[in-house]
C-alpha positions as CSV (number, residue, x, y, z in Angstrom):
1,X,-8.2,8.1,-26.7
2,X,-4.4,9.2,-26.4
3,X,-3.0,9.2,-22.7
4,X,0.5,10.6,-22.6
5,X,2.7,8.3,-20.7
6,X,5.4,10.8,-19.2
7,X,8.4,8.2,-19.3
8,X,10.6,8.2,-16.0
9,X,14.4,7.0,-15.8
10,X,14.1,3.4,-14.7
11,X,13.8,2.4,-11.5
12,X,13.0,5.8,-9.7
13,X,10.8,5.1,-6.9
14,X,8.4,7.2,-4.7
15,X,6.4,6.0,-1.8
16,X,2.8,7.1,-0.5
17,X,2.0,6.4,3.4
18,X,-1.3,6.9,4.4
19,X,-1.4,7.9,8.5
20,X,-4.1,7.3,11.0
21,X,-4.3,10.4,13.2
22,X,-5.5,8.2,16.7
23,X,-6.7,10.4,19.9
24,X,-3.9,9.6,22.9
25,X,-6.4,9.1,24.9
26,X,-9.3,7.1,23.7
27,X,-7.5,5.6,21.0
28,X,-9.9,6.1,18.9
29,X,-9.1,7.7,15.4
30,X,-10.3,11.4,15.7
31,X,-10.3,14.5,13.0
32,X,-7.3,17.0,12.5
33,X,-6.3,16.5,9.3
34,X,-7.1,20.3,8.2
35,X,-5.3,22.0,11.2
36,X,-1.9,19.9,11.1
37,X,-1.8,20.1,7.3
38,X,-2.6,24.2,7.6
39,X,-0.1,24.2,10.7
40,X,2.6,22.2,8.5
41,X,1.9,24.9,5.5
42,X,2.8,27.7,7.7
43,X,6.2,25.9,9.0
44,X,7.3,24.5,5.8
45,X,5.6,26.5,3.0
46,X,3.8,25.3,0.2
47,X,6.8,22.7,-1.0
48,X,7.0,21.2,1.7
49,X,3.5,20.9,2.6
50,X,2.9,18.8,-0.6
51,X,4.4,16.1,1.0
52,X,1.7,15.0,2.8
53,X,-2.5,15.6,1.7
54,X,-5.7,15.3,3.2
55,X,-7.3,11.7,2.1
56,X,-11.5,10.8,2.3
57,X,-11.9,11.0,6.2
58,X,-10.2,14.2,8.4
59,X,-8.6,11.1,10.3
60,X,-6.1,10.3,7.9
61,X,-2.8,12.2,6.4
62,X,-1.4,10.9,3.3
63,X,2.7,11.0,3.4
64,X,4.2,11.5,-0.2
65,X,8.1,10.9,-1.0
66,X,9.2,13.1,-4.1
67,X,10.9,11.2,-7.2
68,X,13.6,8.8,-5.2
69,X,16.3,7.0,-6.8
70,X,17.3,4.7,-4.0
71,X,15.1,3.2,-1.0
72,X,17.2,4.9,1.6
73,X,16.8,8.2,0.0
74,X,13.0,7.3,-0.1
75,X,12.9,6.3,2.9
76,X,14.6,9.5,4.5
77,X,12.7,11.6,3.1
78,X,9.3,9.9,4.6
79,X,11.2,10.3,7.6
80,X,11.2,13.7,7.1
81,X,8.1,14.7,7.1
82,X,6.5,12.4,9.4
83,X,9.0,14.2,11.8
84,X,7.4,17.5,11.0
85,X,3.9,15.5,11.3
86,X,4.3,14.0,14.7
87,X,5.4,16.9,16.3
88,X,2.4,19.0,15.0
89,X,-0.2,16.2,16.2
90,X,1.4,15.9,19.3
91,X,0.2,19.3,20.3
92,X,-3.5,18.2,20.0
93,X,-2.8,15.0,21.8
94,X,-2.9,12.8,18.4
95,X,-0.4,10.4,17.4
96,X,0.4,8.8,14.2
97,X,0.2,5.1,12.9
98,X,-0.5,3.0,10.0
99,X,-2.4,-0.2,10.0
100,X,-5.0,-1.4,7.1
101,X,-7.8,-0.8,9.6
102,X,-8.2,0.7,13.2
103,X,-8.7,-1.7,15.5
104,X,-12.0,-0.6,17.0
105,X,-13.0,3.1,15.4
106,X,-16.3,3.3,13.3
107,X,-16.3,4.9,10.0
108,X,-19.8,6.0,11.0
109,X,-18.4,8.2,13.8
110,X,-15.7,9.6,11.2
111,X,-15.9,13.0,9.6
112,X,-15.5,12.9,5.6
113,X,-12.8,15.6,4.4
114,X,-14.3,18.4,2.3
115,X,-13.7,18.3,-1.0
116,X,-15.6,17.7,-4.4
117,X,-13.5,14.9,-5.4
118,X,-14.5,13.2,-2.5
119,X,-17.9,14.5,-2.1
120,X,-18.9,12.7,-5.6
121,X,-17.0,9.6,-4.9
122,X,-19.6,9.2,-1.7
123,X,-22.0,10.3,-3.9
124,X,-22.2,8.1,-6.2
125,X,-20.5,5.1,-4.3
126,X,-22.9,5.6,-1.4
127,X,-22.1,2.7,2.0
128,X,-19.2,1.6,-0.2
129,X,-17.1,4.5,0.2
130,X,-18.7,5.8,3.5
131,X,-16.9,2.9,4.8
132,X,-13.4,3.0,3.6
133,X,-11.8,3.3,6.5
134,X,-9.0,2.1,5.6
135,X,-5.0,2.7,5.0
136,X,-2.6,1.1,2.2
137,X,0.6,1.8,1.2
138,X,1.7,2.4,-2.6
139,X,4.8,2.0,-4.0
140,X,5.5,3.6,-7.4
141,X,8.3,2.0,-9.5
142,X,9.8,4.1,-13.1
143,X,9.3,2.7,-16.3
144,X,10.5,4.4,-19.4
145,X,7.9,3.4,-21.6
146,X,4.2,3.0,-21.6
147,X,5.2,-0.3,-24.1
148,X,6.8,-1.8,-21.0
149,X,4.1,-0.6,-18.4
150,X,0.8,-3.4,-19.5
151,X,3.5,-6.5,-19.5
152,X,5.2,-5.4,-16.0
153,X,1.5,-5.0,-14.8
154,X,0.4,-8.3,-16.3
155,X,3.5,-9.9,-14.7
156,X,3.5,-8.2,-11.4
157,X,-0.4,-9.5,-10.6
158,X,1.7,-12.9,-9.7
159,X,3.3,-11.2,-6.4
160,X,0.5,-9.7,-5.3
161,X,0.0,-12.4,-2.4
162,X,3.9,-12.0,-1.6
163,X,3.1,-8.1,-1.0
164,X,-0.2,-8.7,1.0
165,X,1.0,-11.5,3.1
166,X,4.7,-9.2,3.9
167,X,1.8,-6.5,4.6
168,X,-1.1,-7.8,5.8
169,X,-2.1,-5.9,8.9
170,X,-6.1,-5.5,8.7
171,X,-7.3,-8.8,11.6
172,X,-9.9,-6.1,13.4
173,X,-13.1,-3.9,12.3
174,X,-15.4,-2.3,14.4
175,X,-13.7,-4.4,17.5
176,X,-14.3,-7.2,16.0
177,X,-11.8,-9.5,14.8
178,X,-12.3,-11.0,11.2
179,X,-10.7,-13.9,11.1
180,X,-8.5,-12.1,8.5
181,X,-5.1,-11.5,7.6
182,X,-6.4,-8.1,5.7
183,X,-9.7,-7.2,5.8
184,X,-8.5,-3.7,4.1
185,X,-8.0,-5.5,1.1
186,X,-11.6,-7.4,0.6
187,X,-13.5,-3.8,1.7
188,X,-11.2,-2.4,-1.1
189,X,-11.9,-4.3,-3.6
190,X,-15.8,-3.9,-3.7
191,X,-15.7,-0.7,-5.6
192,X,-16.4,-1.3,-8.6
193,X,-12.9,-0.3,-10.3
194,X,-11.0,-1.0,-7.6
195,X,-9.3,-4.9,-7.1
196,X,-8.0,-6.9,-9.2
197,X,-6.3,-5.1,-12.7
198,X,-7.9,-7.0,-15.7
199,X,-4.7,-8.3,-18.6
200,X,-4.3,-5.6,-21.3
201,X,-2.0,-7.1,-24.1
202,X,-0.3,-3.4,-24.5
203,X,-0.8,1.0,-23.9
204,X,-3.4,1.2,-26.8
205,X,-5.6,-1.8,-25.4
206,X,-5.8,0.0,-22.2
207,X,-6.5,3.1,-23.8
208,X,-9.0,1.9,-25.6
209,X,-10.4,0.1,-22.5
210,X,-9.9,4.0,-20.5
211,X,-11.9,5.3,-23.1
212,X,-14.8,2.6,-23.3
213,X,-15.2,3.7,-18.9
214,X,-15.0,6.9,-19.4
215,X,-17.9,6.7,-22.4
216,X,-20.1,4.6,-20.4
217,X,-19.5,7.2,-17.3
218,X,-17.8,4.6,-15.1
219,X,-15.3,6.7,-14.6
220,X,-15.0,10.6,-14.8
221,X,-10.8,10.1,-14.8
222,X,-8.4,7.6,-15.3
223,X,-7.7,8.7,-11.4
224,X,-10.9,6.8,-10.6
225,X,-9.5,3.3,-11.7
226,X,-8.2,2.1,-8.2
227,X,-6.4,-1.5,-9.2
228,X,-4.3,-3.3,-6.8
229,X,-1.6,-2.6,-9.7
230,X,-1.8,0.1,-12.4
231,X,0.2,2.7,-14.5
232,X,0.2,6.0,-13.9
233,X,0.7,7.9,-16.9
234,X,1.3,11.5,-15.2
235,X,4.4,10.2,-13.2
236,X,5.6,7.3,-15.6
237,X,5.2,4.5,-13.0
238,X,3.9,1.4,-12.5
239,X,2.5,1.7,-9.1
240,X,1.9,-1.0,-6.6
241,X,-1.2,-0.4,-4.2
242,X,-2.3,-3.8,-3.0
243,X,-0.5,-3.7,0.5
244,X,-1.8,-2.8,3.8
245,X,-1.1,-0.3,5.6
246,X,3.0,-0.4,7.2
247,X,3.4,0.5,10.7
248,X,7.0,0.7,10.3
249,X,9.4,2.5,8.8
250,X,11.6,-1.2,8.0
251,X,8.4,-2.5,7.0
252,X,8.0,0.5,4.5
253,X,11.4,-0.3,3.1
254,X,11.5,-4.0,3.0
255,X,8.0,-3.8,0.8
256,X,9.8,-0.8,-1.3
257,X,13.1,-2.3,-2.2
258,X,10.9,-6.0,-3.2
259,X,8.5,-4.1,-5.6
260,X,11.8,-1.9,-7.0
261,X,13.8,-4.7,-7.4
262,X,10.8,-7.0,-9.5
263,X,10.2,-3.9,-11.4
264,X,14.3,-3.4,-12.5
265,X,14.2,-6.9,-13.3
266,X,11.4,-7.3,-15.5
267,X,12.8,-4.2,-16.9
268,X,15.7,-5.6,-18.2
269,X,14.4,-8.7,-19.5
270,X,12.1,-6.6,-22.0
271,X,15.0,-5.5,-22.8
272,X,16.9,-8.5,-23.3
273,X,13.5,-9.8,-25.4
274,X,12.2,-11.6,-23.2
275,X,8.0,-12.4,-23.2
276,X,7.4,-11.8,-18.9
277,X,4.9,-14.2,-17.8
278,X,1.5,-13.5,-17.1
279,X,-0.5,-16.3,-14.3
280,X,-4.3,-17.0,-15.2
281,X,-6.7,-14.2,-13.4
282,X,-8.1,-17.6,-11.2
283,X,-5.0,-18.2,-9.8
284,X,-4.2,-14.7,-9.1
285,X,-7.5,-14.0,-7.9
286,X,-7.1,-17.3,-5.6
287,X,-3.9,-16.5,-4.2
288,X,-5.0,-13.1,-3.0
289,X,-8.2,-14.7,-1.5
290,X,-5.4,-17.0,0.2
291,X,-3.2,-14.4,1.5
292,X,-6.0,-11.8,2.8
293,X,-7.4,-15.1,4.7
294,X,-4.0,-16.5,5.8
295,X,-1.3,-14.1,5.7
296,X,2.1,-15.4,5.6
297,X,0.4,-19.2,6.8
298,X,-1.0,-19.0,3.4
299,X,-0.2,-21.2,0.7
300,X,-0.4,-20.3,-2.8
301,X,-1.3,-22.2,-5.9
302,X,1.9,-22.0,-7.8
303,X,0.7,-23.8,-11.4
304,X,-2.0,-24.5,-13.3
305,X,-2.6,-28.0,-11.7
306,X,-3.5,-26.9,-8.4
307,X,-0.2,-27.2,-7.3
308,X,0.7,-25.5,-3.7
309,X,3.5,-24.1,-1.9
310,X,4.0,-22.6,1.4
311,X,4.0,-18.0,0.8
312,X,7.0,-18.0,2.8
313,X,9.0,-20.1,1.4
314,X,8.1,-18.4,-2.3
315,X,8.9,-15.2,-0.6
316,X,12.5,-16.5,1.1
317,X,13.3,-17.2,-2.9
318,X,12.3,-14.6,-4.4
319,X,14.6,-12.5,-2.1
320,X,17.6,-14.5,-2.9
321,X,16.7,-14.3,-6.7
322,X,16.4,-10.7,-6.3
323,X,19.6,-9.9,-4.1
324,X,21.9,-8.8,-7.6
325,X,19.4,-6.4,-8.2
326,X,19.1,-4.9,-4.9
327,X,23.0,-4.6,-4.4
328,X,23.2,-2.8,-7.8
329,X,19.9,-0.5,-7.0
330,X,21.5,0.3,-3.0
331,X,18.8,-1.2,-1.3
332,X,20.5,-4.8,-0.3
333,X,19.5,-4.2,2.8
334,X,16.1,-3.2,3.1
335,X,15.5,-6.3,0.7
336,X,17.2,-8.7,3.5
337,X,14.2,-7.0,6.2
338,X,11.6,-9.0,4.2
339,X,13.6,-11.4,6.5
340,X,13.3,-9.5,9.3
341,X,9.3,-9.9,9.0
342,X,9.4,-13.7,8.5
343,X,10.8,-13.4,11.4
344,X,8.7,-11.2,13.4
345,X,5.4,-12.0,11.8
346,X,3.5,-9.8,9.8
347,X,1.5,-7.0,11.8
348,X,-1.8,-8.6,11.8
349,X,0.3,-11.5,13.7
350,X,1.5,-8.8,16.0
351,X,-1.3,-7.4,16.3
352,X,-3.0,-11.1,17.5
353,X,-0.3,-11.3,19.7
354,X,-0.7,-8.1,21.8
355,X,-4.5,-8.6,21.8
356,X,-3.7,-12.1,23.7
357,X,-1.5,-10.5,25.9
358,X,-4.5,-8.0,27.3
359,X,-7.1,-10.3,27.5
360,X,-8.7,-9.1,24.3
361,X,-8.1,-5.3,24.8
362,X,-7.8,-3.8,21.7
363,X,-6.7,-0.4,23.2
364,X,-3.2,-2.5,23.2
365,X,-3.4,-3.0,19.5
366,X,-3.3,0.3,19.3
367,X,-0.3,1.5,21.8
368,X,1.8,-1.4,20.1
369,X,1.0,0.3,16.7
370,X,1.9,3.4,18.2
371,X,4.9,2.3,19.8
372,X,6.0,0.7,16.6
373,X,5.3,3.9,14.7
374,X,8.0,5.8,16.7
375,X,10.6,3.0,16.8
376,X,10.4,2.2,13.2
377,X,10.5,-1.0,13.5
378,X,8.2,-4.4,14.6
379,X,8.0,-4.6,18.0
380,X,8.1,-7.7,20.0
381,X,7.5,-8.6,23.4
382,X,11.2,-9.3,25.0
């Protein structure tokens, strides 16, 4: 099986956001994805309309950059359209936020968007995807070849606990909390293809392993392999999905400029010649357990002797080792806000925190993810 690989120039960047659309006032998550996406149509035209797309329930609103070549420009044009968005749900009393779940809405109360794509996914996935529910973030990162896209997959799988603990954001479902960091990313991963990629030495070995799904009717499409990491031959990308859903615009960029930075770098050392790295699929597998339980508390198994070391502090490194590469890509500062979120906590900590605040109210949870929403930024009590 042949799948063209449409090479990109290295580095470009585009961003998918996917929105909650929350009634103002219940705060529960309520349909209108149809009307504000027709509404949009009509103000912008079809061009502009593509930036944002319905997603499986008519409570969500998938944002979508166009190719980017910098964070900033990435991130303006997200800005853009959530603009156009916001306004357009305001007038039927919705507002917008991101988190990896809603805090107390019920995907059994939740309308599924009509569409065939997502009429057989339900069909044949059944409770699994009745309940996804849930809102990520994906960051797709320009390779030029589909010979460099299977090592800067293998290679990536190593950060994917940096990226869920900077993202985490899922503590609540069904007003209940978890005792989670991201309890997006365990639902997730129960589909069948979705998780966890499996190591592919090179493009023909996942070709091959495309075609062996597609012959055993796993899969109808490539489309329908969901990993927390995988190429994407139609856009030439390496695309990054394991993160929870962002409330913030900062958090949106931070998350960016880290996963376009790694990306750049392993880039060049291919280039260079050298072999990137790939960690066992036990320790990977353990350190996203660790960082969906823990967040950013979590400590991650860092060789293959069971040896530990605190998230953060791999994360505070990493940032340092990557600052070169963001001051030659224009996104130095967006890389320094994975500071900012140390800092602050990641949302599921805010999140916690506003919870405490109201006695357990979770209708709070939701006006601080509002509130952060329009700011842009994490908000903390002053």
């Amino acid at each position: 099986m042949h799948i063209p690989f449409s090479s990109s120039p290295s580095s470009s960047l585009g961003i998918e956001w996917e929105l909650e659309l929350v009634d103002l006032r219940s705060r529960d998550l309520r349909c209108g994805a149809s009307e504000i996406l027709d509404d949009l149509r009509a103000k912008v035209g079809d061009e502009g309309a593509a930036k944002a797309k319905h997603e499986l329930f008519e409570s969500t609103i998938e944002v979508i950059t166009g190719v980017c070549s910098t964070v900033p420009e990435a991130l303006d044009d997200l800005r853009g359209t959530v603009d156009l968005l916001r306004d357009l749900a305001d007038r039927r009393g919705l507002g917008l936020m991101c988190s990896g779940t809603h805090p107390t809405s019920d995907y059994a109360t939740q309308r599924i968007t009509a569409d065939e794509r997502y009429e057989r996914l339900v069909g044949q996935m059944q409770w699994l995807a009745r309940r996804l529910l849930i809102f990520g973030v994906h960051v797709h990162v320009g390779v030029r070849s589909p010979d460099k896209a299977m090592p800067i997959m293998n290679a990536l799988m190593a950060y994917i606990p940096h990226f869920l603990a900077l993202s985490a954001s899922s503590p609540y479902w069904k007003g209940t909390h978890t005792g989670l960091a991201s309890s997006r990313s365990q639902i997730f991963e129960c589909l069948p293809t979705a998780g966890l990629p499996y190591t592919l030495d090179d493009w023909a070995a996942f070709e091959g392993f495309m075609e062996t799904l597609i012959a055993a009717g796993t899969i109808e499409t490539i489309r329908e392999v969901w990993w927390d990491i995988r190429p994407h031959p139609n856009f030439g990308t390496v695309e990054l999905r394991m993160c929870d859903g962002l409330p913030t615009l900062m958090e949106i960029g931070a998350v960016a400029a880290l996963a376009q930075c790694l990306v750049d770098r392993m880039n060049t050392q291919l280039d260079r010649g050298y072999t990137l790295p790939a960690q066992p699929r036990w320790v990977v597998q353990e350190n996203k357990w660790r960082a969906a339980r823990h967040g950013l508390d979590a400590e991650i198994v860092v060789d293959g002797h069971g040896g530990l070391r605190p998230v953060r502090a791999d994360i505070e490194d990493l940032v340092e080792d990557l600052l070169p590469v963001a001051r030659r890509l224009g996104c130095a500062r967006e890389l320094g806000d994975v500071h900012r979120i140390l800092h602050a906590g990641a949302s599921h900590t805010r999140q916690e925190q506003a919870a405490r605040r109201a006695g357990g109210d979770l209708t709070a949870v939701v006006d601080t993810l509002l509130s952060e929403m329009n700011v842009g930024r994490p908000v903390t009590p002053g």
